[in-house]
Structures are given as C-alpha cells and as structure tokens.
N, C-alpha and C positions, 0 to 999 in steps of 0.2 A: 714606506712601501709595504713593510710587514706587517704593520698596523691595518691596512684595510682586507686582506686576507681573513685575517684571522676576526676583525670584527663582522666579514660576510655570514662565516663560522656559523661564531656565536648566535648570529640572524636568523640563521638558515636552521641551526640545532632548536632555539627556543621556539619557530617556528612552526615545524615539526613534531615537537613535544606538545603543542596545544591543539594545533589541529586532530592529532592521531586520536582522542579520547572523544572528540566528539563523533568522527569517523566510525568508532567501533561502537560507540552511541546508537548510531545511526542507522547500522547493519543489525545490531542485538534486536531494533525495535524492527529493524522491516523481518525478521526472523521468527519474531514473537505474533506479529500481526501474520505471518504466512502461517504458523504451527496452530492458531488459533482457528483461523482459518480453514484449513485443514481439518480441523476437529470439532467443527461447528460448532464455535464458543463463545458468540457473540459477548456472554458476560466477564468473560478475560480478555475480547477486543477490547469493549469500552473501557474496561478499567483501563490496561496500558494506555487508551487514547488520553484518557481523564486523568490518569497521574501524572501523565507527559503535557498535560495541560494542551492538548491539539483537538483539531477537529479533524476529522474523516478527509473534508473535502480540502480539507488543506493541505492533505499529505498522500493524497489517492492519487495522484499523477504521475507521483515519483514510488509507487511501489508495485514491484512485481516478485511475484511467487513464481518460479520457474519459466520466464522468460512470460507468465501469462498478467495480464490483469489480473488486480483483489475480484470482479466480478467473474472472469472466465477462469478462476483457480476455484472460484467456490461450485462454477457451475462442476470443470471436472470432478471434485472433491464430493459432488452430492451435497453440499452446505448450503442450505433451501433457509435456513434460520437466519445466519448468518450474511447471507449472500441477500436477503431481504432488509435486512439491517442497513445493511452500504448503500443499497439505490434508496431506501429511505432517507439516507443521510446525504447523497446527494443531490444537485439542482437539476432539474428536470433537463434544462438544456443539455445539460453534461450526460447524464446518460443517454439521453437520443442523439446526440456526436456523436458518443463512443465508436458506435460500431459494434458493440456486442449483441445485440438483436441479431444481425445479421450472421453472426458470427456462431451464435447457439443454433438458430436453424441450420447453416450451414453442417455443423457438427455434431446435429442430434438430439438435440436439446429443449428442440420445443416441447416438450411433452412436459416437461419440470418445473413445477410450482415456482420455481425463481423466474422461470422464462415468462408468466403471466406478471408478477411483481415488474419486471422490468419492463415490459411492452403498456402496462397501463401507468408505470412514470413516467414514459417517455412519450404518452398522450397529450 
C-alpha cells in the first residue's frame, strides 16, 4: 500500500521535471517572436524560426502578442517589414480566414502598407 503512493511521487515529480523546460522553451520563444516583432526585426524573427528549426505557419496559431495575433501585434506596433514577412509566410487561405482584413479596417489600419500586403494575399 505504501509502495503505490510513493511510486505516483516519483511519476508525478519526473513528470513535471520534463515537461517544465520545454514549457519555458516555449514561452522564451513566443517572447522572442513578440520582442522582434515589436521591433520590426524580421531578421531575428527568422533566425529564432531557423534555429528552432520551425516554420511560421506551423506556429502562427498558437501565438499571441498581448492577447493580439503575430499580424494585428505588428499592425499595432507599425511593423510594415515584418508584418509583411508572416502573410508571405503564410497560405493564402489562412490569412483570408483570419479575420484581420476586417479587423485593420475596423481599427484604423487601412491606410498601412501591411494592410495592402494582406488584402492582395488574401486575393
């Protein structure tokens, strides 16, 4: 009976010990891709994408920069380089779902060099 406690433990400790690094893995890079972002750095995006061995569109879904998308964090941020960079890197289908077309009009945006990059991908 004291046997299966303590080997839950052990389970639940080794666990936790592996998972937690990839976790913090995982928050450093969506940190590095918003900071770069931010700082319309498209060539410190690609590198973090290229070292980590990813592609854009494989990891665009699961990241947000203050609660926004990679494309409405660049539109707030002014990152017209950068923000042209991603809907390049993604498939035309995927930006015209998004929703951010709609979404730049909405809030000002049409007038901004990325807001033409994204209406003619999503052509």
């Amino acid at each position: 009976m004291k046997i299966l406690p303590a080997l839950f433990c052990s389970t639940l400790v080794g666990f936790v010990a592996f998972t937690s690094p990839v976790a913090l893995a995982n928050e450093q890079l969506v940190a590095s891709m918003c900071d770069y972002v931010a700082a319309n750095d498209k060539n410190r995006l690609r590198k973090v994408l290229s070292d980590r061995r990813l592609r854009l569109r494989s990891v665009y879904s699961g990241v947000y920069c203050n609660g926004n998308s990679l494309i409405r964090f660049a539109f707030i941020n002014k990152a017209d380089d950068v923000g042209e960079f991603m809907v390049k890197q993604l498939p035309a289908s995927d930006v015209a779902d998004s929703g951010d077309i709609a979404w730049a009009e909405a809030n000002g945006y049409s007038g901004s060099p990325l807001f033409e990059v994204l209406k003619q991908r999503a052509e």
